[in-house]
VEXFIVEX-406142 format. One line per field, with one value per residue (C-alpha): y negated, z negated, x; residue in one letter. Coordinates in steps of 0.02 Angstrom, whole numbers, plus 50000, padded with zeros to 5 digits. Example, Ala and Ser with C-alpha at 12.3 -4.5 7.8 and 13.67 -1.06 7.14 Angstrom:
<recs>
y	[50225|50053]
z	[49610|49643]
x	[50615|50684]
rest	[a|s]
</recs>
This chain:
<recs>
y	[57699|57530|57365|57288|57458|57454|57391|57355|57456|57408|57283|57251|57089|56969|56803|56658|56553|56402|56271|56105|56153|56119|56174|56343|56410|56427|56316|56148|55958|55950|56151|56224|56097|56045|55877|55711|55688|55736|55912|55857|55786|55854|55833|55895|55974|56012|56195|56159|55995|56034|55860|55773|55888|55969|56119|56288|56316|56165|56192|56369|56374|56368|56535|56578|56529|56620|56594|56584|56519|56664|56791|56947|56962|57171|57251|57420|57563|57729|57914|57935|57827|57888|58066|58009|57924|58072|58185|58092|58082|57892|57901|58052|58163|58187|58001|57904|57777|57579|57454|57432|57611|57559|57417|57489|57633|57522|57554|57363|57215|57133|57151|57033|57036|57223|57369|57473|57648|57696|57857|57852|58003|58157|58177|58351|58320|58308|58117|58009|57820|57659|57547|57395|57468|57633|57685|57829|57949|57914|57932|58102|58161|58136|58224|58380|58382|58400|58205|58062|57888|57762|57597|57436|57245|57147|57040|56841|56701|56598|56412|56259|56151|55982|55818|55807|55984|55987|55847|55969|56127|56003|55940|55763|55763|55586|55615|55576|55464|55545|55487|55399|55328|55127|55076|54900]
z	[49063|49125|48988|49050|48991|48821|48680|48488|48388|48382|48254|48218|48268|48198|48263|48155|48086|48187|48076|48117|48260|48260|48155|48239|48201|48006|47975|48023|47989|47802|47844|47694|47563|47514|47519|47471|47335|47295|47355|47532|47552|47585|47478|47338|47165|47032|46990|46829|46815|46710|46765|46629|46502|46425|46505|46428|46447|46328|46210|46143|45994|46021|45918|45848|45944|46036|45958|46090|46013|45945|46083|46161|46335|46361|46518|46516|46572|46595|46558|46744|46824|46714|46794|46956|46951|46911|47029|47167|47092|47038|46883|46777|46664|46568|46566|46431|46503|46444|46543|46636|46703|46743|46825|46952|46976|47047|46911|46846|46938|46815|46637|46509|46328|46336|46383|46292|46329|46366|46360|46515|46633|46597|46555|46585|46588|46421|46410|46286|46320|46203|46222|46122|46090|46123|46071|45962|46129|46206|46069|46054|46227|46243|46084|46154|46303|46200|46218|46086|46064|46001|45967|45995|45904|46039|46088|46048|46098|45976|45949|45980|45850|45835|45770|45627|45671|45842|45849|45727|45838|45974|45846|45839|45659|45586|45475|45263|45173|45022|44875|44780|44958|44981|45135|45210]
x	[50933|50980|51040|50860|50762|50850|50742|50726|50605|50429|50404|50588|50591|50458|50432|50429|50276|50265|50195|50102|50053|49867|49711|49676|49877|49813|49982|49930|49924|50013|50122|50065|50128|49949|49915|50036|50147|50335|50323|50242|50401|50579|50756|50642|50702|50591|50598|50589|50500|50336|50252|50321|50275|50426|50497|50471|50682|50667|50541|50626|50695|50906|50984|51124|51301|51456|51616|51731|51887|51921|51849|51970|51937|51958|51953|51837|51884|51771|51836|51766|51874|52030|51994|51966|52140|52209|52142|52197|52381|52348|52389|52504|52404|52583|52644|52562|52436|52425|52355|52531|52515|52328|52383|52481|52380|52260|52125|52129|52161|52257|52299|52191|52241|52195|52101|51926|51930|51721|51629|51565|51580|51670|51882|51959|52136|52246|52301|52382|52322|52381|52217|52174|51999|51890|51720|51703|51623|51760|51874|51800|51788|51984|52032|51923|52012|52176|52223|52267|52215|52316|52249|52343|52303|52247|52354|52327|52376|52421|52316|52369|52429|52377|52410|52547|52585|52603|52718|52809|52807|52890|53020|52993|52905|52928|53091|53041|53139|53237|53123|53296|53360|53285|53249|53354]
rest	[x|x|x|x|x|x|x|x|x|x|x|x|x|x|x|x|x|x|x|x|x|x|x|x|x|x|x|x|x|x|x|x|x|x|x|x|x|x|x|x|x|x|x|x|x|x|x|x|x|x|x|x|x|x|x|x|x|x|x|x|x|x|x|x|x|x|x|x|x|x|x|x|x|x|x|x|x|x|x|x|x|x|x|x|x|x|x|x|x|x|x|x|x|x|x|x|x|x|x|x|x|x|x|x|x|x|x|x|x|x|x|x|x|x|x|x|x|x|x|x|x|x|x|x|x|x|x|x|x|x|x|x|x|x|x|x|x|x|x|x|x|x|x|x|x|x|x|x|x|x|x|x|x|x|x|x|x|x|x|x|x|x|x|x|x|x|x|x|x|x|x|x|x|x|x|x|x|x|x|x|x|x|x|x]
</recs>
């Protein structure tokens, strides 16, 4: 075999349509975007654009709402992964396991304001984990293997104050004037 002899598959390589290039190529005069208007054209961008009519994103009913100012961002973490950790000496069965000890086992990228224990998969080793969260498989499936579960308050960060009382929190609070004291 010689590098000219060597060759693709059949049928690996496809070549492309060639459009406008004449009647008999099936892709010719207008390239298959029908006749004039807007979409003839190029630099177009109406995906939604329901000729004027109003879009269907629009004409749904808007429900309900996400409260997000008061929102804990957990990170989740499977009984799977747990026991895969500790298999391969990650993590120590006899240690107790929080989202530090998750953290630099390499389990979570980063701590968030805390960590849900999940179900998922199956947990043979006897732990004792501090989350912020768990659900009640999970919960479960660690007691059986001999474990605990201890669950932490999430931890919050506390809001912003704002006007009269965040000039207070900085300690420049306009000073009142002793109700008997007249002012000069």
């Amino acid at each position: 075999m010689k590098l000219n002899q060597i060759s693709d598959n059949a049928g690996a390589h496809k070549a492309r349509m060639r459009i406008g290039r004449g009647i008999g190529s099936g892709k010719g005069k207008t390239g298959g975007r029908g006749g004039k208007g807007q979409t003839a054209r190029s630099g177009v961008r109406i995906k939604g654009f329901e000729g004027g009519q109003m879009p269907l994103h629009r004409r749904l009913p808007k429900r309900g709402f996400k409260n997000t100012a008061f929102q804990v961002k957990l990170n989740e973490v499977n009984l799977g992964k747990l026991q895969t950790a500790i298999d391969a000496g990650k993590l120590d069965a006899k240690a107790t396991i929080n989202s530090e000890a998750l953290v630099k086992a390499g389990v979570l990228r980063r701590a968030r304001a805390g960590v849900r224990l999940l179900g998922t998969g199956e947990l043979k080793a006897k732990i004792t984990i501090e989350v912020h969260g768990a659900s009640k498989s999970a919960q479960a499936a660690v007691e059986k293997a001999g474990g605990s579960v201890k669950i932490l308050a999430p931890a919050k960060e506390p809001a912003e104050a704002k006007g009269k009382n965040k000039l207070a929190a900085l300690g420049k609070a306009p000073k009142k004037v002793a109700e008997g004291e007249a002012s000069a």
